[in-house]
N, C-alpha and C positions, 0 to 999 in steps of 0.2 A: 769456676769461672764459666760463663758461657754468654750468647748472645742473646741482647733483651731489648726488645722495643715496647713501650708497655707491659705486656704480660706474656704475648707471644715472640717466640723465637722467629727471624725472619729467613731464618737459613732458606724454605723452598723457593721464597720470591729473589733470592739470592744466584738459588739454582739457574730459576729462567731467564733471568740476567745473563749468569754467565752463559747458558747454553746459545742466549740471542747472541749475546756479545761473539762465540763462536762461530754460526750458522754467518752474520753479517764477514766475518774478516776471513772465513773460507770462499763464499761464493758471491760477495758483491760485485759490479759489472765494473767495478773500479781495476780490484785486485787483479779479478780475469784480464784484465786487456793488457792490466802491467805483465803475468805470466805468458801470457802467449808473445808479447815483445820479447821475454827475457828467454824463452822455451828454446830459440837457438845456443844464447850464451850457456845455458842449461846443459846442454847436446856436447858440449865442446867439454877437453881437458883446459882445466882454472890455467894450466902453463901456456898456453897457446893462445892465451886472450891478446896479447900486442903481437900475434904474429902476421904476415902477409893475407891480402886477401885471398878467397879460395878460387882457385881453378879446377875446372869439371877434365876430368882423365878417363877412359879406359882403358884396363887389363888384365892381366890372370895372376892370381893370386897364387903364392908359393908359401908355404907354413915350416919354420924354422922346426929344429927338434927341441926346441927350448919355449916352443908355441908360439912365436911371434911372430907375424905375417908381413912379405916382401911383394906388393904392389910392381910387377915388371908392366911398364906402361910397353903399347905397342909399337909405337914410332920411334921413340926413343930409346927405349932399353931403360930408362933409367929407371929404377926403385923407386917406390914410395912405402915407407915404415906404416905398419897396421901394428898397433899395440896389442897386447895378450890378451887385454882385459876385453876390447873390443871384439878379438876373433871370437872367443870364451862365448862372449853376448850375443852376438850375432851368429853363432853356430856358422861359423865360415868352414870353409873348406879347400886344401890346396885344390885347385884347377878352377877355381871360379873366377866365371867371367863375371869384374865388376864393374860399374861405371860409379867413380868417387868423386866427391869434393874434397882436394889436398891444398894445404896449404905450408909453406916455406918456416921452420923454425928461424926465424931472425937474430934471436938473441942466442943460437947457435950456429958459428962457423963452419958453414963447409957439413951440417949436416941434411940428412934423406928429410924430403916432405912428408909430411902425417898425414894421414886421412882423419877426416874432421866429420864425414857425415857420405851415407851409404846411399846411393840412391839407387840403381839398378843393380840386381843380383841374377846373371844368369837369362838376363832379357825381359826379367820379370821387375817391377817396379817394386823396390822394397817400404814393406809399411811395420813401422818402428811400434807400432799399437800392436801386432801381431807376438810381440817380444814376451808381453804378460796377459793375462786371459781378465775379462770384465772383475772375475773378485774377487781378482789382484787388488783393481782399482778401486773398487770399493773396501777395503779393507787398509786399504793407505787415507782413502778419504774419512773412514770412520774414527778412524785410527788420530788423523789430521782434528777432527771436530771434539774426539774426545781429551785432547792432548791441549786445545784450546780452554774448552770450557774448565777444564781443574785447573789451569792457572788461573783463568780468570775470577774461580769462584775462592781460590788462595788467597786472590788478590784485597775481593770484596771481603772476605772476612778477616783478614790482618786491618785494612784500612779503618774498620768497624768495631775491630774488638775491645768488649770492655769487660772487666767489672758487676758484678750484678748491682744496679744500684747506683753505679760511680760512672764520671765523666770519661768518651774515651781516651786509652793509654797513650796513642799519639794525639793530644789535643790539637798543637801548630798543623799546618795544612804542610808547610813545609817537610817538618818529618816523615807525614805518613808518607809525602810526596817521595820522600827518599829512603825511604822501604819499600815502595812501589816500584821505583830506580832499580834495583836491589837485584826484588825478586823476578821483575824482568829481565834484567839484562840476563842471570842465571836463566829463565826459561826459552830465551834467543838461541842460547849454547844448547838447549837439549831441543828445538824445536827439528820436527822433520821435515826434509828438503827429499820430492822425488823428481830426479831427470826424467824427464817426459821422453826423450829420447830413448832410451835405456831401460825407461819400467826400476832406475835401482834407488831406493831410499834411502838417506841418510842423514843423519844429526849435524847442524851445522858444526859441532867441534868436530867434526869427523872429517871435513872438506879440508882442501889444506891453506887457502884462504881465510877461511870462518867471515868472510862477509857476503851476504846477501840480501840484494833490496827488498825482494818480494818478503822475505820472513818478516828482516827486519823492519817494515811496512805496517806488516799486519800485527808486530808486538806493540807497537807506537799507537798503531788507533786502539788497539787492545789497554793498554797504559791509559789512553787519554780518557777513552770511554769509564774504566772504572773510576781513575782520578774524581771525572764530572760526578758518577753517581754515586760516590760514594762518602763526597762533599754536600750533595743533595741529601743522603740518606742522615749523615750525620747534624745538618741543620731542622729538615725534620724531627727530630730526635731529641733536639737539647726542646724544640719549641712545645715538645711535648713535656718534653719533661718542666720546663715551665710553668706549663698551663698546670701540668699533676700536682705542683709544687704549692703553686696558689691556693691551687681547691683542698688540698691538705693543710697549708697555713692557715685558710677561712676555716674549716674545721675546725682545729687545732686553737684557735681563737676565741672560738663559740663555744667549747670544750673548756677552755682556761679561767674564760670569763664568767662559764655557769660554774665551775668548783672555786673558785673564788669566792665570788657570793654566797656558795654555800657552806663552803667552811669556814667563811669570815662573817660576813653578815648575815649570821643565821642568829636562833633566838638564844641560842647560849652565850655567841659572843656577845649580842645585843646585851644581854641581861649582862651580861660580866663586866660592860663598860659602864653601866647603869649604875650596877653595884659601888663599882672604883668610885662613879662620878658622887653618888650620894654620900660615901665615904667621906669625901673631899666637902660636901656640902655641911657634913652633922660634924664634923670637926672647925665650920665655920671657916676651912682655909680658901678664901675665896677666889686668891690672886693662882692657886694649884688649881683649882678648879676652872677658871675660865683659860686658863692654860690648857689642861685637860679638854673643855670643848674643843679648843681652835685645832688641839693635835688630830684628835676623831675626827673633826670635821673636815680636815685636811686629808685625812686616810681612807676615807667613804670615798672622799670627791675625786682622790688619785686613782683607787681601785674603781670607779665605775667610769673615768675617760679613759682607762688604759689597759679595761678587758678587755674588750676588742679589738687593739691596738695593733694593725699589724706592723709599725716601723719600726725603729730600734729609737732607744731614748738614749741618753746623756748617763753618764755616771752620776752625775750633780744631783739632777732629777731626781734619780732612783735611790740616796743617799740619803733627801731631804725625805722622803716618802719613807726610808726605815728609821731614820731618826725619830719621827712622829710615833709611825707603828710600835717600834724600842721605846718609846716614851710611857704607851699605854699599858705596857707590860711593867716597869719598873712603878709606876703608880701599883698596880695592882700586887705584886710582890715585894713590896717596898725593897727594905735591902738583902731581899734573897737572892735576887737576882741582876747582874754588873752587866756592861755591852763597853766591850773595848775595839774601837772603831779608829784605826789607823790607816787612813787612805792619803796615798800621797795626791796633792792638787795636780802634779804632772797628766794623770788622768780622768781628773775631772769630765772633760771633754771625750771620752773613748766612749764607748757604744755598747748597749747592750740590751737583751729583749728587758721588756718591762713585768716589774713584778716578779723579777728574779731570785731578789732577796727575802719578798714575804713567806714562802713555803719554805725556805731554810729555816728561818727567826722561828714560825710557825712548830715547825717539827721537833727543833729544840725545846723549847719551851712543852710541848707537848708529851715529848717520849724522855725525860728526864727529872729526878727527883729535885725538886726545889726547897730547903728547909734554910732556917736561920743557920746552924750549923754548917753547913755546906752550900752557902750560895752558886748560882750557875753561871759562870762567868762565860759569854757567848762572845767571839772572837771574831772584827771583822777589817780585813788589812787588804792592800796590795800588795802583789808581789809577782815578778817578774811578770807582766802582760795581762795577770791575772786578779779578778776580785776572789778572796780566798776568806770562808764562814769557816769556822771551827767551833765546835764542842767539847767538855768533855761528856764523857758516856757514864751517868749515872740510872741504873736500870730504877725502873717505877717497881714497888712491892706486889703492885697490879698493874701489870704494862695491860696499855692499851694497845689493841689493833689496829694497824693501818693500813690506810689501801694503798697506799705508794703514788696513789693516783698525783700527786701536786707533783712529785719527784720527776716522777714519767713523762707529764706533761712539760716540767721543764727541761728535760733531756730532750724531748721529740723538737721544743722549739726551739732550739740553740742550734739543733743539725739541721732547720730548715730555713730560719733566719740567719747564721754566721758559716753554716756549711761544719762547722768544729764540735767537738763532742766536750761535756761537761766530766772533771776527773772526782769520781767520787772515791774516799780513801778511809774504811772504817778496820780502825784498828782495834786492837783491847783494850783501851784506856780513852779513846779519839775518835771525834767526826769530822770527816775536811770534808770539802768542797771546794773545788778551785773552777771557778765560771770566766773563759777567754772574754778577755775583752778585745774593742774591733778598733782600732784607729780613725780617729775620727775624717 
């Protein structure tokens, strides 16, 4: 299996896809502004988000033996809790003078205020960028663009995948839409989140929340943009295949219609109808003989409107057209040769490429022995959806060579007129053939 558009794989324009699609949902001036609103909430422990607003304090810091930092404010005496994780980050220090933003835990009784964000350390104005070195930053950002572009180019080739040959695996827009669903929502959960505060990155399952706008933002347009292109890429693609399909069926037509003609209306068959018809004239049977014209003449006039023919005909049509054909061959074999033809009129009306039946009858007659003793009784019936030829297999003493060429061509034209493949079944005693018919 792999990916085909024509002849070439589109995987690189795939690539730049996703790598745009990345480059767009890291650094649009959209995204930015939503981040830098969000870069406080960012700053903050996820538990403190419905707590009091913040008050600016000064005081000197006191470090527990268990690392955890007691804020003694000056006026008051009272505490404010500094978490471990923050002292740890911030390389605090018992005796520093700091000036904080605390805020009140609410949804905790009666407990100490947090520090929520550092602003003076020591008389010095503290800068939170200073926590990681430039590439730190670059290396989150790379990290950010490369972590983009592989889902997205995941994305693009799940939505795309087919088949060499064959329609893609999710046809409905809908499915692929919800494979899309899928595997985003999966790549939300491993996407990276860095607190701007802090310098610390981490995977949204890792927060204890797991919701975020900004991510979850930029996997949405991420989602939406491949959805689009990749509804684009796949209408492209069938139109192609269309268009290929055409110019292969007009091949395939002009191909049909010259072996046709040549292995029917060439000077052998000519002379052999000729033969049959003089036969019928020096025997004076005249009412067999203008019989005999009307069948030929009906058989010319069917084989030259319907080599070319690229629509599908009727079963009717194509019944009357071997019935004629079957005609000139029992004139000429008198009773060597039987056509037991059991088509139910249920499908009269069904569909099928034209001239289906002539390279069957043909081959028959051609690559099996015909004597009085052993007449060739050619079998032609419905059954289940199908027009089904059968032979039996009597070898020639001097088999003749064939090119396959009538067989091939009507196998090429079945897969590109009904989409369905023709079942050929040669046993040791048997020839089938079962050709799908199409509803009308």
């Amino acid at each position: 299996m792999k990916l085909k558009i024509g002849t070439k794989s589109p995987i690189i324009s795939f690539t730049l896809v996703a790598l745009a699609i990345s480059l767009i949902v890291n650094f649009s001036y959209m995204l930015l502004m939503v981040v830098n609103q969000s870069s406080e909430i960012r700053g903050r422990k996820p538990d403190n988000r419905h707590s009091s607003p913040a008050v600016v304090v000064e005081g000197i810091l006191g470090l527990s033996v268990d690392g955890y930092g007691y804020l003694i404010e000056n006026q008051t005496l009272d505490s404010i809790y500094v978490d471990r994780r923050s002292v740890r980050r911030l390389e605090l220090e018992s005796g520093d003078v700091l000036t904080i933003e605390a805020r009140n835990q609410d949804r905790y009784e009666g407990a100490h205020p947090v520090m929520s964000r550092l602003l003076v350390r020591n008389g010095q104005p503290f800068d939170y960028g200073s926590l990681y070195n430039s590439s730190d930053q670059w290396e989150v950002i790379l990290y950010q663009i490369f972590f983009y572009t592989v889902v997205s180019l995941l994305l693009l080739v799940l939505m795309t995948f087919r088949r060499t040959g064959d329609r893609p695996i999710w046809t409905s827009l809908f499915a692929r839409a919800g494979v899309a669903v899928v595997v985003t929502s999966v790549a939300y959960l491993l996407s990276p989140i860095t607190f701007y505060h802090t310098g610390e990155t981490k995977l949204v399952c890792q927060i204890d929340h797991m919701l975020d706008f900004v991510v979850m933002l930029k996997c949405l347009f991420m989602l939406a943009v491949v959805l689009l292109y990749s509804q684009i890429y796949v209408l492209i693609y069938q139109r192609q295949q269309i268009l290929l399909e055409n110019e292969q069926l007009q091949n395939e037509n002009l191909t049909t219609r010259y072996n046709m003609l040549v292995s029917q209306i060439n000077p052998h068959f000519f002379f052999n109808s000729l033969n049959s018809l003089s036969m019928l004239v020096r025997e004076r049977d005249s009412e067999r003989a203008l019989e005999y014209i009307d069948q030929l003449s009906y058989t010319f006039r069917y084989i030259t409107q319907n080599g070319n023919n690229s629509e599908l005909v009727s079963l009717r049509d194509e019944m009357s057209f071997a019935k004629a054909y079957c005609y000139m061959f029992h004139i000429r074999y008198a009773d060597k040769i039987f056509f037991d033809i059991s088509v139910s009129e249920e499908y009269y009306e069904y569909k099928l490429p034209a001239l289906s039946l002539q390279p069957l009858i043909g081959n028959a007659v051609k690559h099996n022995a015909i004597t009085s003793k052993n007449p060739l009784r050619v079998s032609i019936r419905t059954e289940n959806g199908n027009l089904v030829v059968s032979n039996p297999k009597r070898p020639l003493l001097e088999p003749q060579v064939g090119t396959g060429t009538g067989l091939q061509n009507l196998c090429s034209r079945y897969e590109l007129m009904l989409g369905k493949k023709i079942e050929i079944e040669c046993s040791g005693n048997e020839f089938i053939v079962r050709l799908p018919l199409k509803r009308a």
